[in-house]
C-alpha beads as a LAMMPS data file, in Angstrom:
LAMMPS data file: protein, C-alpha beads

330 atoms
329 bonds

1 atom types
1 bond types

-500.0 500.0 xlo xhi
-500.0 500.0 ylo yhi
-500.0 500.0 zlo zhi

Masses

1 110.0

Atoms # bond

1 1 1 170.004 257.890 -143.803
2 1 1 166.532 258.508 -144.949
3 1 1 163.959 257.786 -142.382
4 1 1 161.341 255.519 -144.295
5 1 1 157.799 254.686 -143.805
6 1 1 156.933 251.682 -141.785
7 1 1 154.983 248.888 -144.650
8 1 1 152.583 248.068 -142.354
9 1 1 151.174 251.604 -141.399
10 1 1 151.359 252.999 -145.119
11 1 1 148.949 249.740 -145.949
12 1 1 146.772 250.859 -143.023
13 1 1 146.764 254.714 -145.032
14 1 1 146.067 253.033 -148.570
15 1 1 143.382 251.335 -146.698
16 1 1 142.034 254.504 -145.119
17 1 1 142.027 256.247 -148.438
18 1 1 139.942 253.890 -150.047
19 1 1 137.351 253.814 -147.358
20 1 1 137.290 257.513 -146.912
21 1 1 136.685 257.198 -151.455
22 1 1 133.794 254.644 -151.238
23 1 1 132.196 257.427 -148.928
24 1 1 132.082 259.964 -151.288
25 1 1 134.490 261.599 -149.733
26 1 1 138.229 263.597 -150.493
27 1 1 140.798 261.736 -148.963
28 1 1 142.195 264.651 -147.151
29 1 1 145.118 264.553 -143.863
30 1 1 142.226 264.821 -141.544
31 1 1 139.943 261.973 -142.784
32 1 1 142.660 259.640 -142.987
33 1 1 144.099 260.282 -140.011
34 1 1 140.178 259.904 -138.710
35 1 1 139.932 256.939 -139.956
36 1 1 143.098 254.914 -138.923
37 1 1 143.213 256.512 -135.560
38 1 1 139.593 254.595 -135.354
39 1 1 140.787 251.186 -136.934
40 1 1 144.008 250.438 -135.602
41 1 1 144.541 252.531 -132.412
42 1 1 147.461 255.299 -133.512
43 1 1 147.642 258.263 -132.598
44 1 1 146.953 261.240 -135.143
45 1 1 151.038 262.510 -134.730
46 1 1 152.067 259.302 -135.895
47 1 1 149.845 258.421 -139.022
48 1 1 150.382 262.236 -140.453
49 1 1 154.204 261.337 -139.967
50 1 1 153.591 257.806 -141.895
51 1 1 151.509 259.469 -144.596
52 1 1 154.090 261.755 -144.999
53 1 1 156.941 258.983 -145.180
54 1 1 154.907 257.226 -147.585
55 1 1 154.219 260.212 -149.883
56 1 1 158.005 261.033 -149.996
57 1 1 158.841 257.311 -150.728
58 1 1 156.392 257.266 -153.709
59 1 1 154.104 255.031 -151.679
60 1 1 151.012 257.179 -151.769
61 1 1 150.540 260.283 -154.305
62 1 1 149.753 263.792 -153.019
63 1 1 147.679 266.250 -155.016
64 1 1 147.079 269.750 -154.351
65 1 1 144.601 271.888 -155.961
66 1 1 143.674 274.970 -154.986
67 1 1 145.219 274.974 -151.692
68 1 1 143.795 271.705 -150.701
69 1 1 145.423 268.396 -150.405
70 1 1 144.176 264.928 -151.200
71 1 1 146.000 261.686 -151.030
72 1 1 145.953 258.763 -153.791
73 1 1 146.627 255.066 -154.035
74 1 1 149.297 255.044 -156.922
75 1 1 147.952 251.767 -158.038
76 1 1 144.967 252.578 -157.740
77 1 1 143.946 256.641 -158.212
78 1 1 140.220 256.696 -158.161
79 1 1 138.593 258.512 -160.310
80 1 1 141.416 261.281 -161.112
81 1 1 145.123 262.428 -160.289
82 1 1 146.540 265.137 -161.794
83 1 1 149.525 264.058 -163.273
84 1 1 150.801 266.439 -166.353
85 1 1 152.567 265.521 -169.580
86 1 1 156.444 266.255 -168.201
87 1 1 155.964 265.013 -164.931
88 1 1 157.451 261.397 -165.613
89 1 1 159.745 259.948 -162.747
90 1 1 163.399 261.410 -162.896
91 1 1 166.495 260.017 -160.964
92 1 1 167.518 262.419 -158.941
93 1 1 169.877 262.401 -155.677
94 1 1 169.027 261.180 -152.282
95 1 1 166.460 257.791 -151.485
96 1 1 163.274 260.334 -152.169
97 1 1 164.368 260.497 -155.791
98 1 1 165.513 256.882 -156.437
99 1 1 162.301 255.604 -154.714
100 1 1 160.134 257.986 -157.079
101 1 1 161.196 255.871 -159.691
102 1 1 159.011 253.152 -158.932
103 1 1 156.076 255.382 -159.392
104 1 1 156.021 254.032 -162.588
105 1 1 156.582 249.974 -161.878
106 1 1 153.721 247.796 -163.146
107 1 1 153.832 245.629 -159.948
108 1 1 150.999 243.200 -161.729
109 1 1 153.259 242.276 -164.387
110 1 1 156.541 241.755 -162.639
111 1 1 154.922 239.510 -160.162
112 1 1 153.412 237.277 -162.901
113 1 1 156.683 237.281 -164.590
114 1 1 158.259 235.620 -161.451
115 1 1 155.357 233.678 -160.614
116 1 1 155.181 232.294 -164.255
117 1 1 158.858 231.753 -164.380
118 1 1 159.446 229.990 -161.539
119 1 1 156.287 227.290 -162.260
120 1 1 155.908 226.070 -158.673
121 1 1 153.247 224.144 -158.784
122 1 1 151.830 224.983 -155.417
123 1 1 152.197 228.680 -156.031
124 1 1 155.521 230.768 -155.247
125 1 1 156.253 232.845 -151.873
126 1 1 157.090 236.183 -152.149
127 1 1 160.615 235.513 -150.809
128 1 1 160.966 232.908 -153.962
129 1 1 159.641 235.866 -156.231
130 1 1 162.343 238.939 -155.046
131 1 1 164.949 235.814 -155.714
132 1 1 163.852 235.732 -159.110
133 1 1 163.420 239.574 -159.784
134 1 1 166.911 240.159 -158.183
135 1 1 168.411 237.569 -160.585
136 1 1 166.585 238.958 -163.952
137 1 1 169.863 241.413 -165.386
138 1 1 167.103 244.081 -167.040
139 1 1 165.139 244.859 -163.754
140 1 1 168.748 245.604 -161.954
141 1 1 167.275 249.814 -162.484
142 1 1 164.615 247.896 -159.804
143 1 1 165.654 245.731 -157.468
144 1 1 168.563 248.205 -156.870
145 1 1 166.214 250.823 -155.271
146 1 1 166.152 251.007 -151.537
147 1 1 162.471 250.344 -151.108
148 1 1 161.961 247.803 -153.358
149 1 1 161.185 245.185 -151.303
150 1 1 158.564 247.320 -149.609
151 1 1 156.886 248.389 -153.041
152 1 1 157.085 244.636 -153.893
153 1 1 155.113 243.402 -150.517
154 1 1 152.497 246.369 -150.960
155 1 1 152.329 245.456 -154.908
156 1 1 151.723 241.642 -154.116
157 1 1 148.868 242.402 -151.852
158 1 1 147.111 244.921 -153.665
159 1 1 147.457 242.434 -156.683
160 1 1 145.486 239.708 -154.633
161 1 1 142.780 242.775 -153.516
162 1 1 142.005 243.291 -156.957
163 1 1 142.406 239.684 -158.001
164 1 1 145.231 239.174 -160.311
165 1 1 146.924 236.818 -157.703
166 1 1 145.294 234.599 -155.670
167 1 1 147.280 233.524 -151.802
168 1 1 147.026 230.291 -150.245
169 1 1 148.561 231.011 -146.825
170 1 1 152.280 232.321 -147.978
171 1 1 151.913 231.060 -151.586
172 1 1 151.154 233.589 -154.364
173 1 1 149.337 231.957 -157.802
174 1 1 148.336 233.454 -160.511
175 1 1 144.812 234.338 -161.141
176 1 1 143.877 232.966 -164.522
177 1 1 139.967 232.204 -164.178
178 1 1 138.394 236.315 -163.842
179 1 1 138.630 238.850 -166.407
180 1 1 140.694 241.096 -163.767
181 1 1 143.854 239.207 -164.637
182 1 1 143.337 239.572 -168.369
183 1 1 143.395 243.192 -167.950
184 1 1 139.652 244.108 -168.076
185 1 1 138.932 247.087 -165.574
186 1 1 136.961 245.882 -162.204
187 1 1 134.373 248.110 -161.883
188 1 1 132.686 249.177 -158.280
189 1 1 129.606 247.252 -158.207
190 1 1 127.793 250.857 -156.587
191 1 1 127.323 251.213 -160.433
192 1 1 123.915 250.306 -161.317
193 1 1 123.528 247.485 -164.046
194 1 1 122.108 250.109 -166.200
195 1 1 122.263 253.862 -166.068
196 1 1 120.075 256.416 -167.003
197 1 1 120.600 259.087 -170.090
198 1 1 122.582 261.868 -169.495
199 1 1 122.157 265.573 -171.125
200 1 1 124.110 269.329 -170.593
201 1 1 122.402 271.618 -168.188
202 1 1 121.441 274.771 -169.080
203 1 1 125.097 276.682 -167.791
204 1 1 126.900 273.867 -169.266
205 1 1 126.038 274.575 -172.781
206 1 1 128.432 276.760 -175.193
207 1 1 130.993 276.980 -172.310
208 1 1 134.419 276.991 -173.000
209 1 1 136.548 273.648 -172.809
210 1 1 140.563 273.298 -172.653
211 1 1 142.860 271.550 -174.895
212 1 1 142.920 267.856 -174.459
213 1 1 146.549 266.833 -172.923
214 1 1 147.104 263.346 -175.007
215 1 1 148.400 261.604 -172.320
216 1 1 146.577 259.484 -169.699
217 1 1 147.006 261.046 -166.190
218 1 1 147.441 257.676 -164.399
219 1 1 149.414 254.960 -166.682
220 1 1 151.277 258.187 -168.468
221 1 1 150.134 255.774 -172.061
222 1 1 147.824 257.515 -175.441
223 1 1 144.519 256.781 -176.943
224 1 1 146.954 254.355 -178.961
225 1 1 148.003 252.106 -175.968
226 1 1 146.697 252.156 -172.225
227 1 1 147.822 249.789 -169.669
228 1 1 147.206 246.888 -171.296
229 1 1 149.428 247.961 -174.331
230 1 1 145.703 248.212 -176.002
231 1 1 143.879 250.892 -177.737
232 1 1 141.349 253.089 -175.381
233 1 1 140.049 256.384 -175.925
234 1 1 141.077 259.006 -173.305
235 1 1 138.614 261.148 -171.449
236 1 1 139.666 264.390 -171.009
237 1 1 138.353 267.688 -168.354
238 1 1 137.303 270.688 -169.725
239 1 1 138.595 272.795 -167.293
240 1 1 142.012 271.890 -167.181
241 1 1 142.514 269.151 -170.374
242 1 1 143.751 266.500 -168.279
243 1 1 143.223 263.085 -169.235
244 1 1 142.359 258.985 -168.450
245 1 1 141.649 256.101 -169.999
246 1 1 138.272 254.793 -168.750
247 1 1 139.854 251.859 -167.533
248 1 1 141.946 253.662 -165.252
249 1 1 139.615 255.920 -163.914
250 1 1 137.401 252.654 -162.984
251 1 1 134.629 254.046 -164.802
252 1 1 131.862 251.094 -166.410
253 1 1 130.973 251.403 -170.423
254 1 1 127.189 253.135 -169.509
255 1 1 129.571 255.546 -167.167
256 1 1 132.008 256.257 -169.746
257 1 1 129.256 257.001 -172.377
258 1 1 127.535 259.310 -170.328
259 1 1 130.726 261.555 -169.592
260 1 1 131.153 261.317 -173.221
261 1 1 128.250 263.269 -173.506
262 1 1 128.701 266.234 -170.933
263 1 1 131.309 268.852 -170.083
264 1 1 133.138 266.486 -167.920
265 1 1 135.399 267.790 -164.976
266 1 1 138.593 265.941 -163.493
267 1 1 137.788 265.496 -159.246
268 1 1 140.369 268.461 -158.816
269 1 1 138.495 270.470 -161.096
270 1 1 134.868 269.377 -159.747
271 1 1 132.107 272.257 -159.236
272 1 1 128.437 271.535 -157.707
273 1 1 126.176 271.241 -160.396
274 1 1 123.583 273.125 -158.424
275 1 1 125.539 276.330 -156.659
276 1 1 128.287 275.875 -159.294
277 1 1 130.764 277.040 -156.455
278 1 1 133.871 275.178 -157.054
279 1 1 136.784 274.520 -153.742
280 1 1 133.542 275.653 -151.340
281 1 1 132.811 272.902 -148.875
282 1 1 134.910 269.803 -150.844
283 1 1 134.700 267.439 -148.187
284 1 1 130.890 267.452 -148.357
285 1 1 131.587 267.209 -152.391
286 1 1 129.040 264.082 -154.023
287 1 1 129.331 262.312 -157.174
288 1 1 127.129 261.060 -159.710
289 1 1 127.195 257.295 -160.256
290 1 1 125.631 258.134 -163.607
291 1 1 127.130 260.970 -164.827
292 1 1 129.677 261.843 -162.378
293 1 1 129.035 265.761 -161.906
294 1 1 129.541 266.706 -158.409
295 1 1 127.095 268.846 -155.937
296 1 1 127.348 269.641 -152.184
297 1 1 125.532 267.604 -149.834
298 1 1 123.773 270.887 -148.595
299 1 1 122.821 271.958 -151.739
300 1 1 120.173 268.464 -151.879
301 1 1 116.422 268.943 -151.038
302 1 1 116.427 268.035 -148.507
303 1 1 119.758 268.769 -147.513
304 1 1 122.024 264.760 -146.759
305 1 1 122.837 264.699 -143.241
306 1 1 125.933 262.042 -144.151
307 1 1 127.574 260.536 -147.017
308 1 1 126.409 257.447 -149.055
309 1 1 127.933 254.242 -148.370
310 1 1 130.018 253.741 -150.944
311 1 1 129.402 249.639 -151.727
312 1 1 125.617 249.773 -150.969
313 1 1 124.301 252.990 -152.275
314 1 1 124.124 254.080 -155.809
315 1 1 124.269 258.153 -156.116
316 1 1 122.653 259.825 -159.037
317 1 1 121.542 262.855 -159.536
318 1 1 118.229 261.944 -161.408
319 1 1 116.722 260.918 -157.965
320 1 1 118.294 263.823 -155.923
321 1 1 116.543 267.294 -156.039
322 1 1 118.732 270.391 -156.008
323 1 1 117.455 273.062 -153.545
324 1 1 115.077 275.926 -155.066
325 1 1 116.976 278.323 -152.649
326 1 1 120.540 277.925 -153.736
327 1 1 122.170 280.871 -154.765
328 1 1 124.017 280.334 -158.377
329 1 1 126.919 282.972 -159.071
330 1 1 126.343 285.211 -162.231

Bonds

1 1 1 2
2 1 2 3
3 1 3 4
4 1 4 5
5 1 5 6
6 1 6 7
7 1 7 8
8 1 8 9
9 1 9 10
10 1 10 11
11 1 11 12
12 1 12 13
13 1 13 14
14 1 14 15
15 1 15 16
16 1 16 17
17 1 17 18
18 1 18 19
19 1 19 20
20 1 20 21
21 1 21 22
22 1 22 23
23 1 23 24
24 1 24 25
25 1 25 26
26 1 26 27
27 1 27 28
28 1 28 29
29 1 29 30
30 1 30 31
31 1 31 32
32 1 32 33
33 1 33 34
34 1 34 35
35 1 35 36
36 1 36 37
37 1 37 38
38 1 38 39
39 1 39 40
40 1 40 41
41 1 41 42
42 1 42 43
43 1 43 44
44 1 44 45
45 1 45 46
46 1 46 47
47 1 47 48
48 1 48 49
49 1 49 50
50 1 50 51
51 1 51 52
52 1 52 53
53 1 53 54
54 1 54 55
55 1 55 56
56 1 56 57
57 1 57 58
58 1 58 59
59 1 59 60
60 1 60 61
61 1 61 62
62 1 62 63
63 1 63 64
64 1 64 65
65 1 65 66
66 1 66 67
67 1 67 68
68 1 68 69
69 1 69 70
70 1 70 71
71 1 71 72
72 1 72 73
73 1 73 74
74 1 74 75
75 1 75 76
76 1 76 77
77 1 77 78
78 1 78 79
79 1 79 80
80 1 80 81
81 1 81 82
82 1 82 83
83 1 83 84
84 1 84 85
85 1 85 86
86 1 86 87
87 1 87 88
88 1 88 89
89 1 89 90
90 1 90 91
91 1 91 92
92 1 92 93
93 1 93 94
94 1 94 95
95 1 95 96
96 1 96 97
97 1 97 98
98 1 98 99
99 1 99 100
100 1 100 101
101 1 101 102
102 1 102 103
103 1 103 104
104 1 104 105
105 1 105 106
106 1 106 107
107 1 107 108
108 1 108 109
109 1 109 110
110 1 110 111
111 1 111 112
112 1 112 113
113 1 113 114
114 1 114 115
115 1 115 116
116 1 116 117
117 1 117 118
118 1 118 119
119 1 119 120
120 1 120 121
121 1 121 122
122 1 122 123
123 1 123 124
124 1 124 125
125 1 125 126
126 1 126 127
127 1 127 128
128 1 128 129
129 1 129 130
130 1 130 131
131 1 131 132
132 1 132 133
133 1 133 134
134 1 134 135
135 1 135 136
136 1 136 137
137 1 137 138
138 1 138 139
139 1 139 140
140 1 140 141
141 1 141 142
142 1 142 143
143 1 143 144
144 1 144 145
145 1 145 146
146 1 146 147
147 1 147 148
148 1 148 149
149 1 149 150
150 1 150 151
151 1 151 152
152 1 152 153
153 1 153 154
154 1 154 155
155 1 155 156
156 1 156 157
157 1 157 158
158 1 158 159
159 1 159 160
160 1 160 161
161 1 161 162
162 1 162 163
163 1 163 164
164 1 164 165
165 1 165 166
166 1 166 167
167 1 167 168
168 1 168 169
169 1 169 170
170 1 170 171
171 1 171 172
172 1 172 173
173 1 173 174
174 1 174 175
175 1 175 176
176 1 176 177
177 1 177 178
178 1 178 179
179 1 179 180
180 1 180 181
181 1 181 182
182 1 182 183
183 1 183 184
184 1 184 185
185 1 185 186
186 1 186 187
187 1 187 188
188 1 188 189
189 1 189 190
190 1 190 191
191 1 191 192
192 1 192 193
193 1 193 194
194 1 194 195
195 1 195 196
196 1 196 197
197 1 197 198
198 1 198 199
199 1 199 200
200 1 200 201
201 1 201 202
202 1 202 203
203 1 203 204
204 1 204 205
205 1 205 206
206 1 206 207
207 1 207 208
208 1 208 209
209 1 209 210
210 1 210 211
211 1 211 212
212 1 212 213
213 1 213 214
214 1 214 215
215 1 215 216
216 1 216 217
217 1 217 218
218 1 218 219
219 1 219 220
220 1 220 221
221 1 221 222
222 1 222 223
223 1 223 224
224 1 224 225
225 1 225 226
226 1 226 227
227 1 227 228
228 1 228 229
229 1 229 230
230 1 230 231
231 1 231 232
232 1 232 233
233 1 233 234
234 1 234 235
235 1 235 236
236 1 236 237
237 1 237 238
238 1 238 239
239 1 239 240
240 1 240 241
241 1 241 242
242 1 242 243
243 1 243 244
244 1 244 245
245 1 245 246
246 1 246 247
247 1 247 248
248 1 248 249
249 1 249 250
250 1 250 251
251 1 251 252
252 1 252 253
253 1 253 254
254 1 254 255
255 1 255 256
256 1 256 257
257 1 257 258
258 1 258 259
259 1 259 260
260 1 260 261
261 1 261 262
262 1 262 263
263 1 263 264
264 1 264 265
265 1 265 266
266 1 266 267
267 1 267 268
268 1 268 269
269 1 269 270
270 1 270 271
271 1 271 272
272 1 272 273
273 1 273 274
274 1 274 275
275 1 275 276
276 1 276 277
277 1 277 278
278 1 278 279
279 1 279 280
280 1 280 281
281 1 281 282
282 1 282 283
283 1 283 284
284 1 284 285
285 1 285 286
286 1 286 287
287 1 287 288
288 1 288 289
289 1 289 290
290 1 290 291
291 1 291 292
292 1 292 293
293 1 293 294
294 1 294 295
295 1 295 296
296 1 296 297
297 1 297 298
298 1 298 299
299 1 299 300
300 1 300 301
301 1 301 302
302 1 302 303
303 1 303 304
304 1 304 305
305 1 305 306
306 1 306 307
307 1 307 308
308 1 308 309
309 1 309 310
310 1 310 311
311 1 311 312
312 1 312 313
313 1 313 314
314 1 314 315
315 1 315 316
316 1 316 317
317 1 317 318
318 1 318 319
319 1 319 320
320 1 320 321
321 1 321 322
322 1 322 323
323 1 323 324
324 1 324 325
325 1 325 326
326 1 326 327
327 1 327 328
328 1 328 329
329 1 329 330
């Protein structure tokens, strides 16, 4: 039998990864291990273990570029993953393939299907809402999986963290009174209310960009339909053509229009604006609130001694000078 990830420590990794994000920084082995070693007490063995259980379980994504390795919330990727046209979840043998099916299970919706369906008026527990799922005949593909009852618990609370669902002790309700659970993206409120104009730096003009791939890196939809089944323009790198909707990379309208207007790079593709060196130094990698073009923390003047706090600080490279001494390749 496949050895599977315990629930409660792959929650403790998601959490990890998105506190390692609103840093600034890649959520790489180390930094997550860092920082649920300092939260809950485990030892370093034990969470690489769980983050690997949870990456072959299709609990957490792994991405490697360029011989480094970040980690991703499935549910919630951040600015970028790198998922490629051809890469949709196959059934293949064993309970690592099976459970990679669920990659691709909108969580949000099932759960409002139960909760909806079974019209408790007090709300519905999430024992009452696998009773329903396991008795609807076309989600048998679902239920069926080994760790579906595991994806279902992680999907229910990560539905009430974002609000779609709102829980009154064990009850589950559905969240009809923010914008969140009509399908409008909830945006980090680091962005300013207002962001400055953007324009191409000198070595960004006339460079070369790569075909757009038509199809959005996270929700695997078009420009035609995103997540919401509704039309959304994709965003697309230069470097390697990769693709998101704006609502799935959690980017704001002023965010969105200001990419529109640069050579935009994917986070795996990233290179400081200032020594242009790209994979040198990624952990000290910042982004751009405004535009979202990355530079090193040493390459600042003066140099940042430690990353921005992701929910108080706003990061934009209009108010941070780039070091007269940095050598640029070329």
């Amino acid at each position: 039998m496949v050895k599977l990830a315990n629930p409660l420590y792959t929650e403790w990794i998601l959490e990890a990864i998105q506190k390692v994000k609103k840093q600034k920084q890649r959520p790489s082995e180390e930094r997550i291990c860092h920082a649920v070693c300092a939260s809950h007490g485990l030892d370093k063995k034990t969470v690489s273990e769980q983050l690997e259980l949870s990456v072959q379980d299709g609990s957490i994504l792994k991405v490697t570029n360029k011989g480094l390795a970040s980690y991703k919330d499935p549910d919630n990727p951040g600015r970028f993953s790198s998922v490629k046209p051809g890469t949709l979840p196959k059934s293949v043998k064993g309970s690592r393939g099976t459970s990679n099916e669920l990659r691709s299970v909108d969580w949000n919706k099932l759960l409002r299907r139960a909760i909806e369906g079974l019209q408790e008026p007090n709300g519905s527990s999430l024992k009452n809402i696998e009773k329903y799922l396991r008795s609807q005949n076309d989600l048998a593909s679902i239920f069926n999986n080994p760790v579906f009852q595991q994806r279902l618990r992680l999907g229910a609370k990560r539905a009430v963290n974002n609000g779609r669902l709102l829980k009154d002790g064990p009850q589950y309700r559905v969240n009809y009174g923010t914008l969140d659970s009509k399908g409008t993206p909830k945006y980090s409120s680091a962005f300013p209310a207002s962001l400055p104009p953007v324009s191409l730096l000198p070595h960004e003009k006339d460079q070369p960009r790569a075909d757009p791939i038509p199809i959005c890196s996270f929700c695997l939809g078009t420009k035609e339909s995103n997540r919401e089944k509704k039309p959304e323009e994709l965003l697309s790198c230069a470097d390697c053509g990769s693709s998101g909707h704006p609502s799935c990379l959690k980017f704001c309208p002023e965010l969105t229009t200001n990419v529109k207007a640069l050579r935009w790079q994917c986070i795996e593709c990233k290179t400081c604006s200032a020594c242009r060196i790209q994979g040198k130094n990624a952990d000290n990698m910042l982004f751009c609130d405004s535009c979202d073009r990355g530079f090193h923390m040493e390459c600042c003047d003066p140099p940042l001694s430690r990353m921005p706090k992701g929910d108080t600080e706003s990061l934009s490279c209009t108010n941070v000078l780039i070091r007269p001494d940095v050598q640029v390749p070329g």
